[in-house]
C-alpha positions in Angstrom: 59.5 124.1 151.1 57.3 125.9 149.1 56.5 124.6 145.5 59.0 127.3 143.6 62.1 125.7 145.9 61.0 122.2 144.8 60.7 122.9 141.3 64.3 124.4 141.0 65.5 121.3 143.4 64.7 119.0 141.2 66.0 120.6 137.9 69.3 121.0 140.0 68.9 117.5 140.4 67.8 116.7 137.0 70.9 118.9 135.3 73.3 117.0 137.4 72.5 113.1 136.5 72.3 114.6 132.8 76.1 115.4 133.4 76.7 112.7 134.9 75.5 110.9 132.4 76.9 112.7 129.2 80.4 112.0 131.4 79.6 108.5 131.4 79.1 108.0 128.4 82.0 110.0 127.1 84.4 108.4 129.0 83.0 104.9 127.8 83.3 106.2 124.0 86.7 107.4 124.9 87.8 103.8 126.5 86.2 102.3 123.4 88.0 104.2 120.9 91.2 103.7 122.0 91.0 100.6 119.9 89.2 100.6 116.3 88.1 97.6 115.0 89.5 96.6 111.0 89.0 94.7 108.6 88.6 94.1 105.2 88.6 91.7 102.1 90.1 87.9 103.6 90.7 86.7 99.9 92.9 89.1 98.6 96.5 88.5 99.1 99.2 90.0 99.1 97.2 92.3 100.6 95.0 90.5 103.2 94.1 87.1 103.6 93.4 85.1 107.1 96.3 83.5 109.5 96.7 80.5 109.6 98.0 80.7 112.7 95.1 82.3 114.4 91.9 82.2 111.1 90.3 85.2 114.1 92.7 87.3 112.8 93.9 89.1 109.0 97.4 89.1 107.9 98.8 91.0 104.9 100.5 94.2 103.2 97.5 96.0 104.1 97.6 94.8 107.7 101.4 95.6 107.9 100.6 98.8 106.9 97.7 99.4 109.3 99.6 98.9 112.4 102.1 101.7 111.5 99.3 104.1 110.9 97.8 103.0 114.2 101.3 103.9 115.7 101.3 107.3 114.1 97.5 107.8 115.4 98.6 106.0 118.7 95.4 104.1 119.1 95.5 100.6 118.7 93.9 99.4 115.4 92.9 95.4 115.6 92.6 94.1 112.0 90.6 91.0 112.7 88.5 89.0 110.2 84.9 89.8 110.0 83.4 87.1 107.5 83.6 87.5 103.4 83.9 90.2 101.8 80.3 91.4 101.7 79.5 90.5 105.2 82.2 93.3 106.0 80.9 95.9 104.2 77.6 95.1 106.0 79.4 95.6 109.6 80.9 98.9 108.4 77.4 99.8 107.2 75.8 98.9 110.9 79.0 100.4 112.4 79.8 97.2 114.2 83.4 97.7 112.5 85.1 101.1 112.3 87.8 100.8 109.7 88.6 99.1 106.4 92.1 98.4 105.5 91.5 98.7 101.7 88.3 99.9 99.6 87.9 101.3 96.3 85.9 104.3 96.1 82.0 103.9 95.0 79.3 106.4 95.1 77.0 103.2 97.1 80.0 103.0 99.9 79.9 106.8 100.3 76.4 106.7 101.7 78.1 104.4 104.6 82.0 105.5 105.0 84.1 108.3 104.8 87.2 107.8 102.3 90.5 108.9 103.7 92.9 110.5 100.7 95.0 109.9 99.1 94.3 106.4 98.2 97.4 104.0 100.3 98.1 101.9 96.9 97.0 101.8 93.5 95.7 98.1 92.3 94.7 97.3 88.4 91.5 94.5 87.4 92.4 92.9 84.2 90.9 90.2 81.9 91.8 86.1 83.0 90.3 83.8 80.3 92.0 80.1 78.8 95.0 80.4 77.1 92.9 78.7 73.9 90.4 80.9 74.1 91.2 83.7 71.8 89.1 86.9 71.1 89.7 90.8 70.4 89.6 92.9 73.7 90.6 96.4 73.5 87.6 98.2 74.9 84.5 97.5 77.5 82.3 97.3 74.6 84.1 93.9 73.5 83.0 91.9 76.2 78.7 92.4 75.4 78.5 89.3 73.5 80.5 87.4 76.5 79.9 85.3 79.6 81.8 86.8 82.6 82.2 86.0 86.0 83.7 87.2 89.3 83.3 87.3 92.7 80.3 88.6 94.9 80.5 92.4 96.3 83.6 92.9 94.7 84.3 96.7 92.9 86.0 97.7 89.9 85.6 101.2 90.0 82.4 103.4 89.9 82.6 103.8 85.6 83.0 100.3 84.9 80.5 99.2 87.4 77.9 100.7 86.1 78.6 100.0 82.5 79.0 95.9 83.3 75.4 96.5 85.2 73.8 97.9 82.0 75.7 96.0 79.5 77.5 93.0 80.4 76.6 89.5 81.9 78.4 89.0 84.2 77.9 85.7 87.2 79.1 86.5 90.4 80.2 83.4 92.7 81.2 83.3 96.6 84.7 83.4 96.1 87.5 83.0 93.5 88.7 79.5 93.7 84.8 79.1 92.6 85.7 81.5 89.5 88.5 79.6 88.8 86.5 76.7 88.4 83.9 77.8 86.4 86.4 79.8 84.0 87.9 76.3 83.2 84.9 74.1 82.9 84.0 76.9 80.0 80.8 77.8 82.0 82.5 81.6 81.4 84.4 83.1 78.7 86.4 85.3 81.0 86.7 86.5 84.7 87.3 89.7 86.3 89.6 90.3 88.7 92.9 92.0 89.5 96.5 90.9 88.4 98.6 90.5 91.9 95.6 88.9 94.2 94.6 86.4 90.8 98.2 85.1 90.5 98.8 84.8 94.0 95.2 82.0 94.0 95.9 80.9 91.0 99.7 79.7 92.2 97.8 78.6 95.3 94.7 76.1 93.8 97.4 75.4 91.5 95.2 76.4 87.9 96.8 76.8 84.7 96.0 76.9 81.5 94.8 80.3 82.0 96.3 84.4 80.8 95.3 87.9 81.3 94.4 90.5 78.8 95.6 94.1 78.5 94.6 97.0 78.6 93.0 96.8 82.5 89.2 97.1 83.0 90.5 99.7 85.4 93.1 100.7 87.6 91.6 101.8 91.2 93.2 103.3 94.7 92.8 101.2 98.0 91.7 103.5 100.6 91.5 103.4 104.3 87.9 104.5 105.0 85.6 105.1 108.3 82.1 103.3 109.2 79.4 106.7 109.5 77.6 105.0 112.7 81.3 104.1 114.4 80.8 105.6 117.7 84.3 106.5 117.3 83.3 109.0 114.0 84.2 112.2 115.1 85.8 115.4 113.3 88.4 115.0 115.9 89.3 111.5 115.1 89.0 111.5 111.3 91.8 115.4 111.3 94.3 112.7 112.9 93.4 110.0 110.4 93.9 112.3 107.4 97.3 113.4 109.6 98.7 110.6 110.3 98.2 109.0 107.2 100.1 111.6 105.1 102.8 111.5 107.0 102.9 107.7 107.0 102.9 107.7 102.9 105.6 110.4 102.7 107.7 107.2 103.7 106.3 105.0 101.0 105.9 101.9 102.7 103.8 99.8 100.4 106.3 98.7 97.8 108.6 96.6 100.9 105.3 95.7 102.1 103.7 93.8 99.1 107.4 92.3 98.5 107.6 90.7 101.6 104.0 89.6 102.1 104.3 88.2 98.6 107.0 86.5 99.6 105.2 85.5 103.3 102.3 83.9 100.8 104.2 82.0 98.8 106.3 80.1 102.0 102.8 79.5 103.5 101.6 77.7 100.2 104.3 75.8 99.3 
């Protein structure tokens, strides 16, 4: 065999275990992606919070309505919890989960995840301070000469974000019942955070004593959005996303949805 015949043997050879592998790896991504990992906030009923039946594992309106857009996409979609809040946006960022069932839209998370539209439910962040503590809020601007708090890696909205960054103080804690806490000890004047979630804790650590004020710091869209380095990221995948979830909200599921999870909630905390 002269040196000519060898040279194409081999790149016969090589050109084959290259397909072979490409096929290989394909058919692993395609095993893979028949399920797509979820998850998303675990302190925010009705919408989400943990099982107590099984803490591995998110329950919730947003869970409810995840399964039935994994039956429209007929892939299997397992909403599992992945650690606070911020911890899951860190997965989605690494790609080590592919979905989140629920995300407001900032410029920061769109360098990481692509938002699916339109936005599954619309949510609105108010104002909780004491009942005795009285003071004129109509406008962003009123709260410069407060003490806020709220919870870590929590959004409210790209416009406000930025304007509590440059101009408010603002404390952030681990979690809400933490909030709660400091709100009544008077370590902070007020605490942000939206209506339904906030009366659902509130009813749950049993605090009182405490209001919202109008108008809402803002009212946002939760959206179903896909990690950049999920293996599972392709055009084809994210056409039957988009498709599948515009069919499922021309049925309107949400409002049965949060009814019955509220009412799920409040059997579990009685």
């Amino acid at each position: 065999m002269n040196i000519q015949t060898l040279l194409r043997t081999f790149a016969r050879a090589w050109a084959l275990c290259g397909m072979l592998w490409v096929a290989g790896v394909g058919a692993q991504t395609e095993e893979r992606c028949a399920t797509l990992t979820v998850s998303g906030n675990p302190e925010y009923p009705p919408y989400l919070w943990r099982d107590p039946a099984d803490e591995s594992r998110l329950i919730g309106a947003n869970a409810d309505f995840v399964q039935q857009l994994g039956k429209e996409l007929g892939l299997n979609l397992d909403l599992r919890y992945g650690g606070p809040w911020g911890r899951v946006q860190e997965e989605v960022r690494a790609g080590r989960i592919d979905l989140i069932a629920g995300a407001f839209l900032t410029l920061p998370r769109l360098q990481y995840m692509d938002y699916f539209h339109p936005a599954f439910q619309g949510t609105r962040t108010v104002i909780w301070t004491r009942e005795e503590l009285r003071f004129n809020y109509q406008r962003w601007s009123d709260l410069v000469p407060l003490q806020g708090v709220t919870v870590i890696n929590n959004s409210f909205g790209e416009a406000f974000d930025r304007y509590a960054r440059e101009s408010l103080k603002i404390a952030t804690v681990p979690n809400l019942e933490q909030a709660f806490k400091l709100l009544k000890a008077q370590r902070a004047d007020y605490l942000i955070y939206e209506d339904n979630p906030g009366l659902a804790y509130a009813a749950r650590y049993k605090v009182t004593g405490l209001r919202t004020v109008l108008p809402p710091i803002s009212q946002e869209g939760l959206h179903v959005t896909l990690s950049h380095k999920s293996p599972c990221n392709t055009p084809e995948l994210r056409g039957r996303l988009a498709a599948a979830l515009y069919k499922l909200l021309q049925r309107n599921p949400m409002p049965k949805l949060i009814e019955s999870n509220i009412q799920r909630w409040q059997a579990q905390n009685n």
